[in-house]
N, C-alpha and C positions, 0 to 999 in steps of 0.2 A: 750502780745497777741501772740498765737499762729500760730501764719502768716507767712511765708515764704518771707525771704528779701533777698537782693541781695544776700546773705551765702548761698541762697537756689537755686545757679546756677547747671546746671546740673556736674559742675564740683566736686560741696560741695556733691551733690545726691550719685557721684559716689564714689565719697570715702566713705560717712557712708556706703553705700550698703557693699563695698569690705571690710570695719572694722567689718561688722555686719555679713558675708557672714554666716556665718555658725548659727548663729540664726533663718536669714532667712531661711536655708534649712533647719533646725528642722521644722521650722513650714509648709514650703511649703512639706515637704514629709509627714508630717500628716497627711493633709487633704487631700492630693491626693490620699493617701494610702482608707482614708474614704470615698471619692467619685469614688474613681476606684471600691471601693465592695459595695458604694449604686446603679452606675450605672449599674454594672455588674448585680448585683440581680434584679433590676428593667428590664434590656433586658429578664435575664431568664425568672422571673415571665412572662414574657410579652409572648416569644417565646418560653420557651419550659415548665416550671411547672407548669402549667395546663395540659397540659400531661402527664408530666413526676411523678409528685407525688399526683394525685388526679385520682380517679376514668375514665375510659376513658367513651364516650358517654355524660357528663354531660353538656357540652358545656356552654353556658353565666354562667353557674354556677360555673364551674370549674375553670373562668376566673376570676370571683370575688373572688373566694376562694383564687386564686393565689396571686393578691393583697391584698389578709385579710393578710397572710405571710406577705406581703411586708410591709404591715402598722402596725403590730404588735410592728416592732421593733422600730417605733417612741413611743408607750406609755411606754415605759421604758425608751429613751431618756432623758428625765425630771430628772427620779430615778440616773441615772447616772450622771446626771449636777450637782446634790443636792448632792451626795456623792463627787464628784470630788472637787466642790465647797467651799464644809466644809472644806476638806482635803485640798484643794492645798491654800486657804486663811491664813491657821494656819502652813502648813509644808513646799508649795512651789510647784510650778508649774511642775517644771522637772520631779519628781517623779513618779507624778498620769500620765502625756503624755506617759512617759515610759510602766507605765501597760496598755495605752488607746489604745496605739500602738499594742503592743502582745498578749492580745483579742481580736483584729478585725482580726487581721491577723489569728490567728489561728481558730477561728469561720468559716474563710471565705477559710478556705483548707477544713475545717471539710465539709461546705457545697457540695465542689467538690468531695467529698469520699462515699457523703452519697449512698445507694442504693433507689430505688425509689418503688412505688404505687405496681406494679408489683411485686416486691419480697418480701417484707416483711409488704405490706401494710399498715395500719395509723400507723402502728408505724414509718415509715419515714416521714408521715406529722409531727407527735409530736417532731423528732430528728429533723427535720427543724425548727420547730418554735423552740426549745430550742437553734437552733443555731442563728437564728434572734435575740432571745431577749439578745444574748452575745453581740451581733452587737449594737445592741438597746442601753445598757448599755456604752461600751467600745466610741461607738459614743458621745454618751453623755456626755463622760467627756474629750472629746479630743479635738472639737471646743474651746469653752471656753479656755482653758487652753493654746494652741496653739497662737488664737487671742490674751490674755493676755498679754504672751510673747513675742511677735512679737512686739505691743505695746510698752509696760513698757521699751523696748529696742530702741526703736527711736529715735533719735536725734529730737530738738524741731524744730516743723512746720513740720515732716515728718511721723507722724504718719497713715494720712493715706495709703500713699506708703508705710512702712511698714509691716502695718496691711494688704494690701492688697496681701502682700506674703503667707500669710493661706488663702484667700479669690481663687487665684490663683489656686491652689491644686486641688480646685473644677474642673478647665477647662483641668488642666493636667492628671486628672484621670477620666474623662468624655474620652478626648482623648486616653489615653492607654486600659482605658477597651473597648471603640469600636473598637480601632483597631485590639483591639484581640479580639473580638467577630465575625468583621468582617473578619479578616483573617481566624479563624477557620471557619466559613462558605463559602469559599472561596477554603479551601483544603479539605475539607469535602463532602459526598455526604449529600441530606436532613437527611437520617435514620442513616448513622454514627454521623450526628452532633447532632443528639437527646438522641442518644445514650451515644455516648462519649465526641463527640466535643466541647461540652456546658463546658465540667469537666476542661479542660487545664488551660484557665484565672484562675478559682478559687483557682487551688491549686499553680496559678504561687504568689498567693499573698503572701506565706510562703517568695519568695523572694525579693520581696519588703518590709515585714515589718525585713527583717535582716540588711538591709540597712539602714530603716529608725533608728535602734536602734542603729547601729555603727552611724550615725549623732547625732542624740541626746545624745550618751554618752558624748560627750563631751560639751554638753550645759549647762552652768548655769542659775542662776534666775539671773536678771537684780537687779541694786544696789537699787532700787528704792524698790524694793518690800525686797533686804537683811539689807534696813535700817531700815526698818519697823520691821524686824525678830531682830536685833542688838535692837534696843528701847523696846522688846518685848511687841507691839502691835497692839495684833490679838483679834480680836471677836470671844467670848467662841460661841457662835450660828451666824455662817454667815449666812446662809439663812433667818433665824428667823429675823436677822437686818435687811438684806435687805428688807424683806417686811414688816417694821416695821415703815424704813424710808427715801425707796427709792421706794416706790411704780410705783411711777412716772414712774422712768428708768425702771422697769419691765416690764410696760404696751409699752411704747415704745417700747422694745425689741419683745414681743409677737406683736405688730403690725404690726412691719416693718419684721416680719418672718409669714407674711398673705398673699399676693399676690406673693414674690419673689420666695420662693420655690415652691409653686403651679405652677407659670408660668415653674418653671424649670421640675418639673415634669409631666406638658403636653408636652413639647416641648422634653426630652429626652426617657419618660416612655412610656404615653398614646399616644401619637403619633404613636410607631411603633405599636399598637393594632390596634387604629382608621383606618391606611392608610393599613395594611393587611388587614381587613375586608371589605372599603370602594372603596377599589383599587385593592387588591390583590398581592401587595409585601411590602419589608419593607430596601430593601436596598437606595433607595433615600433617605430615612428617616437615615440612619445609615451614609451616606455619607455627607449628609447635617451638621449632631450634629460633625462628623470629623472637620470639616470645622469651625462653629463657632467655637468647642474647641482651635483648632489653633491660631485661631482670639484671642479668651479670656487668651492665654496665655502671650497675648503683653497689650490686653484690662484692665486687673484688673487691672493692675500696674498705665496702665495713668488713670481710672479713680482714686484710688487712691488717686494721684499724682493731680489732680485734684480737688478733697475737700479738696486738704490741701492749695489750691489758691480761691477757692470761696465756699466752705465751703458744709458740709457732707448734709444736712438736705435739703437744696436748689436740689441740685441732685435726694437726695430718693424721693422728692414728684415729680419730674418733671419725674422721670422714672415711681414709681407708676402709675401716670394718662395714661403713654405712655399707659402702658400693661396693664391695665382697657380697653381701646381701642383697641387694636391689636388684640385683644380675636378674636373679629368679623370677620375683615377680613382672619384673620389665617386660620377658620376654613370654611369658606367659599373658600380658595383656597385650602384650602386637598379635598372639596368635589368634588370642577369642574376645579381645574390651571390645567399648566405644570408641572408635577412635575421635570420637568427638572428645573424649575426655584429656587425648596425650598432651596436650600443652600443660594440665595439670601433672602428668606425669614426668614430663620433661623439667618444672620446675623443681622436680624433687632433686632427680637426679642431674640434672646438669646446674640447674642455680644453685642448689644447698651441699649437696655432696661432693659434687666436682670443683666448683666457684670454691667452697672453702679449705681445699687442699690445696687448690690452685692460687689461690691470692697473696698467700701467706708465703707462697715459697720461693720469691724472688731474695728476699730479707733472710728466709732461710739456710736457704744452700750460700750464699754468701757469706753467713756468721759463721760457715765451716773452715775457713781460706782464711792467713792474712791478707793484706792490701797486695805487698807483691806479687802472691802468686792466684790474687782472687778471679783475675777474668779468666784464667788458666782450668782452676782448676770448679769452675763451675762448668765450664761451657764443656770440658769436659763427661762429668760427670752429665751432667744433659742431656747431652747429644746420646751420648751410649746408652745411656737407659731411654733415650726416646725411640732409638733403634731396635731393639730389646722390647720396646712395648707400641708406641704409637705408630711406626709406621709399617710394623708387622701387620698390624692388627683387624684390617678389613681383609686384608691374604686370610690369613689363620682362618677370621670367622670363615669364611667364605668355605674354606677347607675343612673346618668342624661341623659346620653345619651339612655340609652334603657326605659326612664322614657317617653324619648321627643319621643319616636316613632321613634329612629333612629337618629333624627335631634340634633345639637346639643346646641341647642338655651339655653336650661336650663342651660349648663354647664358655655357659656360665662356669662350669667346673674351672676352667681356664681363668677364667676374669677373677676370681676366688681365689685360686692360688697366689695370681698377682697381687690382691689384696693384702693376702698375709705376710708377702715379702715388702709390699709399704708400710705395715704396722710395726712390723720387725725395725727396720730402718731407721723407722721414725722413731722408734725408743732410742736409739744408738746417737740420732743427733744431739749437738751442742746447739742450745736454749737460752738466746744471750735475757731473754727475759724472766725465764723459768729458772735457769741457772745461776742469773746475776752476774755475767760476764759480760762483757760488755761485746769484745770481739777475741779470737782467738787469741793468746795472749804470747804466743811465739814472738820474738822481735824480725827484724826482717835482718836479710844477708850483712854482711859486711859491702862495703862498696864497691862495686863494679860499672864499670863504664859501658856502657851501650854504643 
């Protein structure tokens, strides 16, 4: 059984962490790296490219336009999990992170270079979306493969603290790219920061992904997945297996990536839209996601650490239901609170509700897959449910909210629904803690040569 016994004191914690250190920070600079350039474009979109590269005067339009950018690059997500998947099931993990790394990074200077509506017109919408869907791509094979490894390198009973070192990423690069969104609006006038101000984070990402690649050079694939390479066997079609004869885990996957990314992209994206328009500024809003980030920086870890003592599945549905509920209140305190207050409320819903569905489910969606067909058939699942929720999700609102007349009644109804299809889901997952399994207990193919 998978369960954490006395070996599992914080003393045992602290040495695998400091044996593993450098796994973990392969996998924590990946995603950080992924969520510092999804949060960055998600602020742009929000505050300045609807300006900056569409049409001026077009107003609600140019603002849905800007999110059509921003959600473009989730339907290639999928195309990227499915190529990353195939590849890193039969060659190995390291390799496909390595290139998943250096197209996000380079995509996301290109975006800081580009010239805008003004100078050379749709053809800098077209050079943006060609640079989203590298995003799109590169994203999609970098979760998966990241979670995998993080994973597959665990000591037993720590999988999900582990795993929640890529889960992490997310609150570290939420953190760094407001910080520097907010500092450049900070030493900036309004019209210099539209101008230029906005360009600095984007192109600083060039040096974050030369860091992230000096880490990961030096990371291997875990013995688990080199013993499977040593027996040579790997599935001629991963994908194709997985939805062959893990349907199951798939549908999990896309479930439990229904409400959590949505919640995360009202609370970091459409928020600073909603509270500019509804209030007329957007720094409470940028000080508040500071604030949780911090928080989540300590939070992934103990939830984590957390389903690895009373188990992953228990967690996702008690967090789903939270944020099926919070929708309401939320949006009712951007319409009439303090917004002195929202960093409190930010901590509810993004460090406790979101952080604890989010932590746990690197370890999760993993114990649904065996080893051969695991980077396949997570990244997978992922990817689709992140299309399906997260990078619809400031479109939709955008679209429900001017549907409701202003109000944003349609939108929670929406987030609710998502709710109930993560709670659903999460009953249906395998629990290697709650179950007492350890991993899916399928053996792998007969041998086949790559």
């Amino acid at each position: 059984m998978d369960r954490p016994d006395a070996a599992g004191s914080l003393r045992a914690v602290s040495t695998a962490v400091r044996d593993k250190k450098r796994v973990l920070a392969a996998s924590f600079v990946g995603t950080t790296i992924e969520w510092y350039d999804f949060y960055l474009y998600g602020a742009a979109a929000a505050l300045v490219f609807n300006h900056y590269f569409f049409p001026q005067g077009s107003g609600v339009g140019a603002v849905i336009a800007s999110f059509a950018t921003f959600a473009i690059a989730f339907f290639f997500r999928p195309l990227g999990g499915i190529i990353a998947g195939h590849l890193g099931d039969r060659i190995g993990r390291k390799s496909l992170l390595v290139a998943s790394l250096l197209a996000m990074g380079v995509a996301t200077t290109v975006i800081g270079l580009l010239p805008g509506f003004a100078q050379i017109g749709w053809l800098a919408v077209i050079l943006l979306v060609a640079c989203r869907i590298v995003q799109g791509l590169s994203a999609g094979m970098e979760w998966g493969g990241s979670a995998v490894l993080s994973v597959e390198h665990a000591p037993t009973g720590l999988r999900g603290l582990f795993g929640s070192f890529t889960q992490v990423g997310s609150a570290a690069g939420m953190l760094l790219s407001t910080a520097f969104f907010a500092v450049m609006q900070a030493v900036t006038t309004p019209e210099q920061f539209q101008a230029w101000g906005w360009r600095v984070p984007f192109v600083f990402s060039a040096v974050l992904v030369v860091i992230g690649l000096i880490i990961r050079a030096g990371v291997e694939d875990a013995q688990e997945f080199q013993d499977l390479d040593e027996r040579e066997q790997h599935a001629v079609s991963p994908v194709r297996e997985v939805l062959r004869r893990y349907p199951r885990g798939v549908l999990v996957c896309i479930g439990q990536r229904m409400v959590q990314p949505a919640i995360f992209s009202i609370l970091t994206v459409y928020t600073l839209t909603y509270v500019t328009e509804h209030r007329g500024q957007s720094q409470d809003v940028m000080v508040s996601i500071l604030i949780a980030a911090g928080v989540g920086l300590v939070g992934g870890p103990f939830w984590g650490w957390l389903s690895d003592r009373v188990g992953r599945r228990r967690i996702s549905m008690l967090a789903a239901a939270g944020i099926g509920v919070f929708v309401w209140p939320y949006f009712l305190f951007l319409d009439h609170g303090p917004l002195a207050l929202l960093p409190l409320v930010y901590l509810v819903g993004l460090a406790v509700l979101h952080d604890s569905i989010y932590g746990p489910q690197a370890a999760l969606f993993a114990e649904q897959f065996p080893v051969h067909l695991r980077y396949s058939g997570v990244s997978l699942g992922y990817q689709v449910g992140t299309i399906l929720s997260g990078g619809l999700t400031p479109l939709i609102a955008a679209w429900l909210v001017a549907a409701g007349g202003g109000s944003p009644w349609l939108l929670c109804a929406y987030l609710s629904v998502l709710a109930v299809i993560s709670v659903v889901t999460a009953r249906m997952a395998r629990d290697s803690v709650a179950d007492g399994a350890r991993v899916v207990p399928e053996p792998a193919p007969a041998a086949v040569r790559v």
